[in-house]
N, C-alpha and C positions, 0 to 999 in steps of 0.2 A: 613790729615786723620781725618776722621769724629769719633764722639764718638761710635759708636756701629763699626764704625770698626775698630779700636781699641780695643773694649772690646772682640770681636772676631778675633782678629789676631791670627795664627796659632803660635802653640807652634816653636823654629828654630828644623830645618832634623835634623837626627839622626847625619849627618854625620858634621854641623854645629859645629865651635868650639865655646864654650861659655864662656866670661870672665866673669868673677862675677862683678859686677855693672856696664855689660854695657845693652843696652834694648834689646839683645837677653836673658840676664839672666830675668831680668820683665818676659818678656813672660814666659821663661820655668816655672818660679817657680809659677803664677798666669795660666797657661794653667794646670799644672798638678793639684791642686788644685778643677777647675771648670769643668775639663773633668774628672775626677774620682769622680764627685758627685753623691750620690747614693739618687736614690729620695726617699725615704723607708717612708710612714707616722704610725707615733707614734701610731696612732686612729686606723691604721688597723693589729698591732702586736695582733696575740694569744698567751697569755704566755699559755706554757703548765703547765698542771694541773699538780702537785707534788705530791708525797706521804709525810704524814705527817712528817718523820722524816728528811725529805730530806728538805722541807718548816721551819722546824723550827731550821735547821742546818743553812741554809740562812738569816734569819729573827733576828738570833743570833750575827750574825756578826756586832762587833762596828764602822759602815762604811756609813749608809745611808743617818746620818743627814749632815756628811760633804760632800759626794757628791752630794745630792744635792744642798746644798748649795754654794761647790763650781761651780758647772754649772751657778747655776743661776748668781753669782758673776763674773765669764768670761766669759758669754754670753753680762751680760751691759760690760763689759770692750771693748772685741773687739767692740761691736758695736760703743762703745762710740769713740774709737779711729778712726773706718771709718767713722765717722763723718768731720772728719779732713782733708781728704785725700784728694786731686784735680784729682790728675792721674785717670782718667774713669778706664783701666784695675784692677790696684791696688784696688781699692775702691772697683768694684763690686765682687774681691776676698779675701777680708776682709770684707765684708758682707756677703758673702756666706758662713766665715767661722764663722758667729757671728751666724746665721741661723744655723749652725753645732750646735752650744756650744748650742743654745737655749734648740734646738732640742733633744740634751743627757739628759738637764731637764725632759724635757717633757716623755722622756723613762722611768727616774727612779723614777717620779712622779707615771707612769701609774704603773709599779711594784711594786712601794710598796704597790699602792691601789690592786691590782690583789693579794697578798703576806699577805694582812694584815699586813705592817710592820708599827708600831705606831714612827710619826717622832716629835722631838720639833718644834713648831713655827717657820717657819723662821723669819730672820732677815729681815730690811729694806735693800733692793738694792741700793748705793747711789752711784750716776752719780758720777765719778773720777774727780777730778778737772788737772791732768795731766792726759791727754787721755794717753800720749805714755807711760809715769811710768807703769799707767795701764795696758799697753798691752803687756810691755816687761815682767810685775809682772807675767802676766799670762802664757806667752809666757815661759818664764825660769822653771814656777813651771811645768807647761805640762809639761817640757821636764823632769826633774825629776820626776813627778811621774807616766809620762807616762813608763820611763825606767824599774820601778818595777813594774810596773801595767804587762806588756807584760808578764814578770816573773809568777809570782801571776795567770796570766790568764791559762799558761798555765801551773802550778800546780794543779790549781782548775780543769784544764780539766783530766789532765793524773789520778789524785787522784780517779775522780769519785765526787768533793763535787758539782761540777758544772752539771747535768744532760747532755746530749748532748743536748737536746730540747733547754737546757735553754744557754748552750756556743751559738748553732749556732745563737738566738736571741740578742745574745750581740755581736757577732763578728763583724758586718758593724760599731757599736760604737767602738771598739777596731779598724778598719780602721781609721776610722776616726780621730780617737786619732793620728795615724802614721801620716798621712796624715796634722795636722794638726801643729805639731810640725816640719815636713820636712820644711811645709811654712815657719815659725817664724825663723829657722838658718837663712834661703836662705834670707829672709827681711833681715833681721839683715846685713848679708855681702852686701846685696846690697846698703841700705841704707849710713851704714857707709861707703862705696866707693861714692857715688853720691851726698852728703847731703853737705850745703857751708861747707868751709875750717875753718869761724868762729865756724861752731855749733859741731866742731868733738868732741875737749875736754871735754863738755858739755855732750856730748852722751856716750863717755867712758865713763867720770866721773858715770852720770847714768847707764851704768852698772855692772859698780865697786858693786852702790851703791844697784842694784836689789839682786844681787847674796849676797849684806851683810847681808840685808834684809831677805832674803830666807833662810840661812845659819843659822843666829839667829832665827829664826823662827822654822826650825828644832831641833834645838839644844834644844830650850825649848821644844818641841817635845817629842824628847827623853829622858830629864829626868821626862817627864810624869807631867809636871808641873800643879795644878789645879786637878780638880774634877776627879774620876778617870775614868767614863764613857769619859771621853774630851780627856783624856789621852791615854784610848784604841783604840780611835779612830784613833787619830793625828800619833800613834805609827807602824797603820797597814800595811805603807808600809814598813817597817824595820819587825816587829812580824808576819807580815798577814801567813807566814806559819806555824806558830801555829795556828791559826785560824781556817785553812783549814783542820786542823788533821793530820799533819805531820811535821817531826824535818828536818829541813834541816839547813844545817849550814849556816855562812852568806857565805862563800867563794865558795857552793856550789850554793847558791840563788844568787851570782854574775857572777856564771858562766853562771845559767839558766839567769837571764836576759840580758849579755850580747849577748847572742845565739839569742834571741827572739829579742831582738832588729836590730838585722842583720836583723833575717829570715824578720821581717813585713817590713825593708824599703829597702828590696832588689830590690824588683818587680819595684819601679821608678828611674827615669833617672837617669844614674849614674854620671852625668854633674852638679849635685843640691849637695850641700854638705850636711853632714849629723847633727845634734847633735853628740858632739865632748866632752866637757866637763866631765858631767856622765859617759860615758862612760870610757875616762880618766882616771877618779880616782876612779873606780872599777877597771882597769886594774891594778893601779897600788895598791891600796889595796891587789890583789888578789897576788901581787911580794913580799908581805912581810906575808900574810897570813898560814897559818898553813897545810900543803897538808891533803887533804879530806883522810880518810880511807874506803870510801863507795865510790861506782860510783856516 
């Protein structure tokens, strides 16, 4: 099989059984991926014009210099990491998803300029010297904070802080986001099924060591560590509902984001497994949690 058709093999039929790390799983999880690419250019978004109070409700929010910072930071990581990659299918959908990561830059660059939102200097972007650490770092954190983000997005919708103009302009990045962390499980099982027999320990070992990583990372997070501007920001995915202008408890903002995280990965193959962990221990958070007296 030649390289281009390979990179074009068809996803396996519906009615196809699919084991996780054999090359019908490749396919599904690198077809859904490149076939649900939405070509949408950053240069031709209209942000809709805002009324002032609704502009400076957004503008307020402690959250722009680290997203874009993290974009631009997972955008070289995936890239760095298909750098690596031999497999033609594999590589050109982990390029396509580094072109993704880029690309959410590029979004929230263009709205803060459109926005007037004044951001600090970025930092310097520095090539990883373990691509894959890199990509699992990124891979793992998506999947967290895509889980509250889903949440968050759709409080900012239902509340009103979000304009409609301006949710429907962020929604293909909130696909994207699903879409992007679906791949990174489906790698992950496939990987550690296919990859030699020597490197397995090694690759556990590393992601023992990503999620400890992440874990202490949060953790100084939460006790707001450092300046306090750094702190309101690092804090938004746990407080972002204050943010928004309304109380919601955490057992209630674990429920909304477990709900929302279904609803966005429902629509793909139900043969790809899903992010499992997150989700996990908000269930089981929510079994020792205090029963809500509001809907």
């Amino acid at each position: 099989m030649s390289v281009m058709e390979k990179i074009e093999a068809p996803a396996p039929g519906p009615q196809e059984t699919v084991r996780l790390g054999s090359e019908a799983h490749l396919r599904l999880m690198c077809r859904q991926l490149l076939d649900t690419h939405d070509p949408y250019q950053p240069a031709l978004i209209e942000w809709p014009e805002l009324e002032e109070e609704t502009r400076q409700r957004i503008v307020s929010l402690p959250i722009w210099d680290m997203a874009v910072q993290t974009e631009g930071r997972t955008g070289l990581f995936v890239k760095t990491f298909g750098e690596t990659i031999k497999d033609p299918l594999l590589k050109a959908t982990i390029d396509m998803d580094a072109f993704e990561e880029a690309r959410h830059k590029v979004v929230l660059a263009d709205m803060v300029k459109a926005y007037g939102i004044e951001l600090e200097p970025e930092p310097d972007y520095i090539k990883p010297r373990d691509a894959e650490w890199a990509f699992m770092r990124s891979g793992y954190s998506e999947c967290i904070d895509s889980f509250f983000g889903f949440g968050l997005f759709k409080i900012a919708k239902d509340t009103g802080f979000f304009p409609k103009a301006l949710i429907d302009t962020f929604e293909p990045v909130m696909r994207e986001e699903g879409r992007h962390i679906l791949f990174f499980v489906n790698w992950v099982a496939w990987w550690r099924r296919t990859m030699p027999w020597w490197r397995r320990p090694f690759f556990e070992a590393k992601v023992l060591a990503v999620w400890l990583f992440l874990i202490l990372e949060r953790i100084d997070m939460a006790k707001g560590m450092g300046d306090n501007s750094k702190a309101q920001e690092n804090n938004f995915t746990l407080n972002g509902s204050k943010e928004l202008g309304v109380e919601v408890s955490f057992p209630e903002l674990a429920r909304i984001c477990l709900s929302e995280n279904d609803r966005r990965l429902a629509p793909y193959d139900k043969r790809l497994i899903r992010p499992k962990f997150v989700p996990a221990m908000m269930r089981l958070a929510l079994r020792f949690a205090p029963k809500s007296k509001t809907a």
